[in-house]
C-alpha positions as CSV (number, residue, x, y, z in Angstrom):
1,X,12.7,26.0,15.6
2,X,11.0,23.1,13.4
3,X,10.1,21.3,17.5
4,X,9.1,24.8,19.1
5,X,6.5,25.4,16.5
6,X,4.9,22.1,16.6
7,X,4.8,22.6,20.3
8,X,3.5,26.1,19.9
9,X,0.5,24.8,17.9
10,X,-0.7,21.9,20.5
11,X,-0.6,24.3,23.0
12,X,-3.0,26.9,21.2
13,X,-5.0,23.6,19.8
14,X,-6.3,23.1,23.7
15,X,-6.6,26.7,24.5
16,X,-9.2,26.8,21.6
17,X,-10.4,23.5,22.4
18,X,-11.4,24.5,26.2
19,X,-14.5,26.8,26.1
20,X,-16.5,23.9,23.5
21,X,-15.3,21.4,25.8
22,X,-15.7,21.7,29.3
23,X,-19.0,21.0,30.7
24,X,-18.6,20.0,34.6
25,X,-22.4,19.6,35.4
26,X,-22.6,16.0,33.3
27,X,-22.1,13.5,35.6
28,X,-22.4,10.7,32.8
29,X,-19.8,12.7,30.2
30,X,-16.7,11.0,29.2
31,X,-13.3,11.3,31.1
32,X,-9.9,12.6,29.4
33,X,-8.3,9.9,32.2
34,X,-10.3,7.4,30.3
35,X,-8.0,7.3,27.4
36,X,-4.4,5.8,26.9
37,X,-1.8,8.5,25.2
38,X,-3.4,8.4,21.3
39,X,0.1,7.1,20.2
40,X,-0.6,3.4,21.9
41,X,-3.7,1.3,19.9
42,X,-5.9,-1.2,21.3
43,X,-5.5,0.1,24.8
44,X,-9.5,-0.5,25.9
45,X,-12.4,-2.2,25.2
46,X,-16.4,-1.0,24.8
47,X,-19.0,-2.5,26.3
48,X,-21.3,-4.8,23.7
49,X,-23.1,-2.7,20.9
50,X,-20.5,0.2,21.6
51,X,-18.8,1.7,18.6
52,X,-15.6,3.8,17.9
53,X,-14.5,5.6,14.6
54,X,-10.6,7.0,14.4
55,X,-8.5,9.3,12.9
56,X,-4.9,9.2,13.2
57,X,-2.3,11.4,11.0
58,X,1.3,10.5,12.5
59,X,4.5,11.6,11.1
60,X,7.7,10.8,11.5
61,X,11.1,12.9,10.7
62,X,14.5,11.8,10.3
63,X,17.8,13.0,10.0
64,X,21.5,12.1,10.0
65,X,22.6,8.6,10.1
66,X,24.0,6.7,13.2
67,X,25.7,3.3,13.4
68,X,25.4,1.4,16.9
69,X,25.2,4.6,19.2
70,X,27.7,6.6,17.2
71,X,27.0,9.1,14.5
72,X,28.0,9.3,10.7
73,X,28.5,11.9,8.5
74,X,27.7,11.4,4.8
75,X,31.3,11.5,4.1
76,X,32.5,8.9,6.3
77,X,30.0,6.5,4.9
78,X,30.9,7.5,1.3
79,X,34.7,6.6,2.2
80,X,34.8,4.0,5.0
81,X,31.7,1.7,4.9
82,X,31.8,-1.1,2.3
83,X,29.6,-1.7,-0.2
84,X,27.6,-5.1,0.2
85,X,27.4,-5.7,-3.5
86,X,31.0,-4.6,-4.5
87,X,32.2,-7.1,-7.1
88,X,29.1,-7.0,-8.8
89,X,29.1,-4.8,-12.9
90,X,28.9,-0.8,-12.1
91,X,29.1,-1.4,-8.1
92,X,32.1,0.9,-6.2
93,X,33.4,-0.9,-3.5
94,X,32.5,1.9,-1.1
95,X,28.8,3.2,-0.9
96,X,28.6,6.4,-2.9
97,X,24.8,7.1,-2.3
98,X,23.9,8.2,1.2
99,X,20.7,9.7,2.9
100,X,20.6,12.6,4.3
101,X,16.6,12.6,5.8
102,X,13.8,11.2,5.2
103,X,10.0,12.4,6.4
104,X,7.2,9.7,6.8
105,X,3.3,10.6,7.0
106,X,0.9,8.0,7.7
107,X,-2.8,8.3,7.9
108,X,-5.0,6.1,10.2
109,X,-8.7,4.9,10.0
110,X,-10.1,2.5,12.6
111,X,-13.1,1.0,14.1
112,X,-13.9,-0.4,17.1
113,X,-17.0,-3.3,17.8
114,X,-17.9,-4.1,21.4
115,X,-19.0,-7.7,20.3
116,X,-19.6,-8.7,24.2
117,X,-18.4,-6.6,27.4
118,X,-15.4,-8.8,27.0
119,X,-14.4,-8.9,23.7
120,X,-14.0,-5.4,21.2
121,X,-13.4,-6.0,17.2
122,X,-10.8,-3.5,15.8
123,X,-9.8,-2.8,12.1
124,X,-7.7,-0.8,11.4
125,X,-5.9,1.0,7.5
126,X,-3.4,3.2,6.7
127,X,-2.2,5.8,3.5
128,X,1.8,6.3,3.7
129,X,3.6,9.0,2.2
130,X,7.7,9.0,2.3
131,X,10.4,11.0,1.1
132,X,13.9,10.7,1.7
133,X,16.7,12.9,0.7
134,X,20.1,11.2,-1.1
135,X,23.8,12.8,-1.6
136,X,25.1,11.2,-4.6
137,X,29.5,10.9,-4.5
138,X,31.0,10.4,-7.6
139,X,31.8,6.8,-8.5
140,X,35.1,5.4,-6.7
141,X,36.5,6.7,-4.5
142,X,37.1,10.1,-2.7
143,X,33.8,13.1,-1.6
144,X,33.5,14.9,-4.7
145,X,29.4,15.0,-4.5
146,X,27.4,14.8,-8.0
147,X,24.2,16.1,-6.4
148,X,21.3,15.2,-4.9
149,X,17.9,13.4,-5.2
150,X,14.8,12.5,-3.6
151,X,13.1,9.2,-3.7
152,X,9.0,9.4,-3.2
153,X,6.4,6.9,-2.3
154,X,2.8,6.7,-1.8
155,X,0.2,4.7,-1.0
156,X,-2.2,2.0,1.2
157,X,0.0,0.5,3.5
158,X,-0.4,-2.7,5.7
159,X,-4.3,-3.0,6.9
160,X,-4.6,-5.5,10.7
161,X,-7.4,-6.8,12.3
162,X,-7.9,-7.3,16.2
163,X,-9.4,-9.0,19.0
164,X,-9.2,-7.0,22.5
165,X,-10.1,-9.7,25.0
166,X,-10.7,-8.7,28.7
167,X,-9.1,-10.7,31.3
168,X,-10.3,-8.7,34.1
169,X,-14.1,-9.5,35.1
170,X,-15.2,-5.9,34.4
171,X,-16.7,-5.2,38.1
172,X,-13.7,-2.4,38.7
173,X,-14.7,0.2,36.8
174,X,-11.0,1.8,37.3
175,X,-9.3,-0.9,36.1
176,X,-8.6,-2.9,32.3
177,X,-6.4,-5.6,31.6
178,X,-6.6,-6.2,28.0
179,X,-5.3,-9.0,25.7
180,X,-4.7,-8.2,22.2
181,X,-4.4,-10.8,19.3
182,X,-3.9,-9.0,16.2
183,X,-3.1,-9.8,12.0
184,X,-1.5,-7.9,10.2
185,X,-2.9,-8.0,6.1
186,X,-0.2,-7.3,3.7
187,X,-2.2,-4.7,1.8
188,X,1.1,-2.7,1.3
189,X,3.4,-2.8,-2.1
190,X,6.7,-4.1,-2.2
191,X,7.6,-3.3,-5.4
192,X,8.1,0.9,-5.3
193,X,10.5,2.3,-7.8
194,X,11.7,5.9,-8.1
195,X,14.1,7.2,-10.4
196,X,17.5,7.8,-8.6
197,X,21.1,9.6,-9.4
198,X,23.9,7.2,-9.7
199,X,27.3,7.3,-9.1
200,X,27.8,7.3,-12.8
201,X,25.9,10.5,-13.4
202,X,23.0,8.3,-14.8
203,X,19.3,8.3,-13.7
204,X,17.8,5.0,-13.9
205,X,14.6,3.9,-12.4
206,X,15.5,1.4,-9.5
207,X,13.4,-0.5,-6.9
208,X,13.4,1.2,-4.1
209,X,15.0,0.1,-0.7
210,X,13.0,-1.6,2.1
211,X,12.7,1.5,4.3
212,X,10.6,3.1,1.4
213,X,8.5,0.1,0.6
214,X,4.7,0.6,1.8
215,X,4.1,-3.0,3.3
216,X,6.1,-5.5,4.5
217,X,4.5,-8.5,2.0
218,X,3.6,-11.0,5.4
219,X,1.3,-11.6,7.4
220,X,2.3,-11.0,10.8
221,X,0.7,-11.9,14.3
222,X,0.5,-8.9,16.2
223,X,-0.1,-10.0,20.4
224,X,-0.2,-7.2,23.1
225,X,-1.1,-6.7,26.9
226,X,-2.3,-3.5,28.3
227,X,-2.9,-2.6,31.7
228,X,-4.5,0.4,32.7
229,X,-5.7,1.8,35.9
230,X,-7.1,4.9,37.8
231,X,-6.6,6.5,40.9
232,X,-8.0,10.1,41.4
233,X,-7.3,12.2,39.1
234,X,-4.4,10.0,37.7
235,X,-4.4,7.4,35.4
236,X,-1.6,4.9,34.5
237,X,-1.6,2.3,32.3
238,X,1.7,-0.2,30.3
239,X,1.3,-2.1,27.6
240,X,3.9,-5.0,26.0
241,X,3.3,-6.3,22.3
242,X,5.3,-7.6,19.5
243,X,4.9,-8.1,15.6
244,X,6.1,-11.5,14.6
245,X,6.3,-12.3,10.6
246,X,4.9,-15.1,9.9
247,X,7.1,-16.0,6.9
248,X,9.4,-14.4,4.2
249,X,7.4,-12.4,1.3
250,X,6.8,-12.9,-2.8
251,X,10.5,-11.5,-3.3
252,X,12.6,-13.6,-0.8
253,X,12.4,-11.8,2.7
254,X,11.0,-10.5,5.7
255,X,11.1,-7.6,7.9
256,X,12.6,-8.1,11.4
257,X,10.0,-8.9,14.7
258,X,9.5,-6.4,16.1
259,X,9.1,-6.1,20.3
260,X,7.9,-3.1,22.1
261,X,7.2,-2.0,25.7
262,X,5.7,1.3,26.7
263,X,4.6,2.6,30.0
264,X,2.7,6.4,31.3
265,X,0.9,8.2,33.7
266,X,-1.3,10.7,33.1
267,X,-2.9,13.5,35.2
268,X,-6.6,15.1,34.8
269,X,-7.1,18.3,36.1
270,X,-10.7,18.8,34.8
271,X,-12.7,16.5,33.1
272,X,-12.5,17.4,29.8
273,X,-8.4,17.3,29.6
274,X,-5.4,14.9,30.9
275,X,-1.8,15.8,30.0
276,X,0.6,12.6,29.8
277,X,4.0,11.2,29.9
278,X,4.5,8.2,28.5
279,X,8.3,5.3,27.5
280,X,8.4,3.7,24.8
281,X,11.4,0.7,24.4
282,X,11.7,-0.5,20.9
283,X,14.0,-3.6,19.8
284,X,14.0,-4.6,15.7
285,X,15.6,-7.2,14.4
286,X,17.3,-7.1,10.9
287,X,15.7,-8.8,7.9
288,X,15.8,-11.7,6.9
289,X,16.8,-12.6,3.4
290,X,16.7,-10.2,0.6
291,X,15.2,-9.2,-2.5
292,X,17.2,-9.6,-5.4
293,X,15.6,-6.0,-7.2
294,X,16.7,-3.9,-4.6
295,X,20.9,-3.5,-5.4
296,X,22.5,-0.1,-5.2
297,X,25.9,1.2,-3.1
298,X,23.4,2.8,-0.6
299,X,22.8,1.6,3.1
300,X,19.2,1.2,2.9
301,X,19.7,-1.5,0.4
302,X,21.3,-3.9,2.5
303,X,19.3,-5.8,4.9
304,X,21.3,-6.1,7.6
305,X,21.6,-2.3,8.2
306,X,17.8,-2.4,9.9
307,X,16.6,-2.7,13.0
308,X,17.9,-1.9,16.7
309,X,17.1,-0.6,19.9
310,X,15.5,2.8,20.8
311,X,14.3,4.5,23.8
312,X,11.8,7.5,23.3
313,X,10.0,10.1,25.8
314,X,6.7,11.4,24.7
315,X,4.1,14.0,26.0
316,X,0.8,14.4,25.4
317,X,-2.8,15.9,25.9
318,X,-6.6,14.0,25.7
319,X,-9.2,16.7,25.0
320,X,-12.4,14.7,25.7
321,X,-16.0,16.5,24.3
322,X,-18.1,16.6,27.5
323,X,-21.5,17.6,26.4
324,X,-23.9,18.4,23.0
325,X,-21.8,17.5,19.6
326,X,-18.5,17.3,21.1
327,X,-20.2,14.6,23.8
328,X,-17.5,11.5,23.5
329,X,-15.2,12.9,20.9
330,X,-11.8,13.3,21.8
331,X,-9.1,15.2,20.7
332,X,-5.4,14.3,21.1
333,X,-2.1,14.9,20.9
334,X,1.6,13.6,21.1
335,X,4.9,14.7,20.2
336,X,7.8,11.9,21.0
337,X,11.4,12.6,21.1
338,X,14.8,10.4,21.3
339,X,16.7,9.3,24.2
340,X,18.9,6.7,23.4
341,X,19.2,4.5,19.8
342,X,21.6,1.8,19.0
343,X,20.9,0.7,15.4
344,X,22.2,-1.9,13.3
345,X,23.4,0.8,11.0
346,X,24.4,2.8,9.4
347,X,20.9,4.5,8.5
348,X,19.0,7.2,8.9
349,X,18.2,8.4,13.3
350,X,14.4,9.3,14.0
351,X,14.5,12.7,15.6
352,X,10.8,13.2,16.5
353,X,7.5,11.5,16.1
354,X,4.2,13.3,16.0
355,X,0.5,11.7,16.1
356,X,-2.4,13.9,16.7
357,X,-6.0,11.8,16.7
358,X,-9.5,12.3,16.9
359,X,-11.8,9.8,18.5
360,X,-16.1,9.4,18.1
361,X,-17.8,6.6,20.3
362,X,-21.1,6.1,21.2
């Protein structure tokens, strides 16, 4: 029902959307087809002096846990998965804290610098908010639950810069082949605490696990290639890129690279609106190393239970302003569901990824 109604709501977005926005008569007015899905960045450039503000709200919900390509219930973890940390004082030799979900919001603002027709400038920052949903067992062994808590975060997350550098010579006017070289700052904390239920029926405050951390503490190197193209009324475009950490953070690790391939076509039947379809391949490494503040008998404090590979399907729809106030704002939307995850788990499954986006250039 939670799907149906987010669906519901992009669907009477557009139908609103349609009277302000279509304007057939202007031959110079922007093209829906112009833009990649709003979930992929850095997809084009702007021609020198051009300028681009951004507005991104994703969000991301998951639920149940999964380990390789086979699921988990919280009481099969709580009675068959060891504890990394067992041995140490208060630790059961089972985990006896497991999550149940977790929801992550992120806000996006960016802009975009035609510095030449060749090169575009593009910073981008982000506000995170996450919550995730614990079942606390008693301590030893058995599924006798004590209750349940939820663990909260908020705040700036990792800021990047980026160059998108044209490798095409610009004279097809249907056609971009982009080169990305990106940093990522580490503007984020790494240090989040939240006050948790224990095994023991205590509630101390703890660091929290690296899933509910804001940053990722490195600087990364963030390359990408895009490649888009029109023909008609279709547009397609596929884009490879990869986050590589540069080295391990203040408190003794760093995230996995991360390497991502996503390809889609999209199809314009007026101007002023394209509906997409877009793959997205993800494959995470683990991390590497480990803080020594993050120790608890739940799965998201051990770093080897991150990372994996996922394939997701997304739709989407470009509403592009075609004349008058709305001329070269766009409105869009995306709404990304699962198709195949193998995880280094167990941990928590994404079930569905929205990002909805609003675009000003000029």
């Amino acid at each position: 029902m939670k799907h149906q109604t987010l669906l519901a709501g992009l669907v009477l977005a557009c139908a609103t959307a349609q009277p302000a926005l279509a304007h057939e008569d202007d031959a110079t007015a922007p093209h829906a087809k112009d833009h990649a899905p709003i979930g992929v960045m850095g997809d084009h450039r702007h021609g020198k002096g051009g300028w681009m503000l951004s507005y991104r709200y994703m969000r991301m919900e998951m639920e149940g846990n999964r380990d390789g390509t086979d699921t988990l219930s919280p009481d099969e973890i709580a009675t068959a998965v060891p504890n990394r940390f067992a041995g140490q004082p208060m630790m059961p030799p089972t985990l006896r804290v497991v999550p149940e979900d977790m929801t992550m919001n992120m806000h996006m603002a960016g802009v975009m610098y035609g510095l030449t027709d060749r090169v575009t400038l593009m910073g981008m920052v982000n506000w995170l908010s996450s919550e995730m949903t614990h079942i606390t067992y008693q301590g030893g062994m058995g599924t006798d639950r004590l209750g349940r808590f939820t663990a909260e975060s908020e705040g700036f997350g990792d800021s990047s810069v980026t160059a998108i550098i044209g490798l095409d010579d610009g004279s097809d006017p249907d056609r971009q082949i982009n080169l990305n070289i990106g940093v990522s700052i580490p503007t984020g904390s790494i240090d989040e605490t939240s006050e948790v239920l224990s095994p023991m029926n205590m509630r101390p405050t703890l660091r929290m696990p690296y899933a509910m951390q804001l940053g990722s503490g490195t600087w990364d190197i963030k390359p990408a290639l895009t490649l888009r193209q029109h023909a008609g009324q279709w547009s397609f475009g596929a884009q490879g890129g990869a986050t590589i950490r540069l080295d391990e953070n203040d408190e003794g690790y760093s995230l996995g690279d991360r390497y991502e391939a996503t390809a889609w076509a999209a199809f314009e039947p007026q101007p002023w609106i394209s509906v997409s379809g877009r793959l997205k391949a993800v494959t995470q490494g683990k991390i590497d190393g480990i803080d020594p503040a993050i120790m608890a008998p739940v799965q998201s404090a051990d770093p080897d239970n991150y990372g994996g590979d996922t394939l997701e399907a997304l739709a989407g729809v470009n509403l592009v302003g075609q004349s008058g106030a709305l001329h070269g704002q766009r409105l869009a939307f995306e709404l990304g569901l699962p198709l195949y995850r193998d995880l280094n788990g167990p941990q928590l499954e994404t079930d569905l990824t929205l990002t909805v986006g609003w675009q000003k250039a000029w």
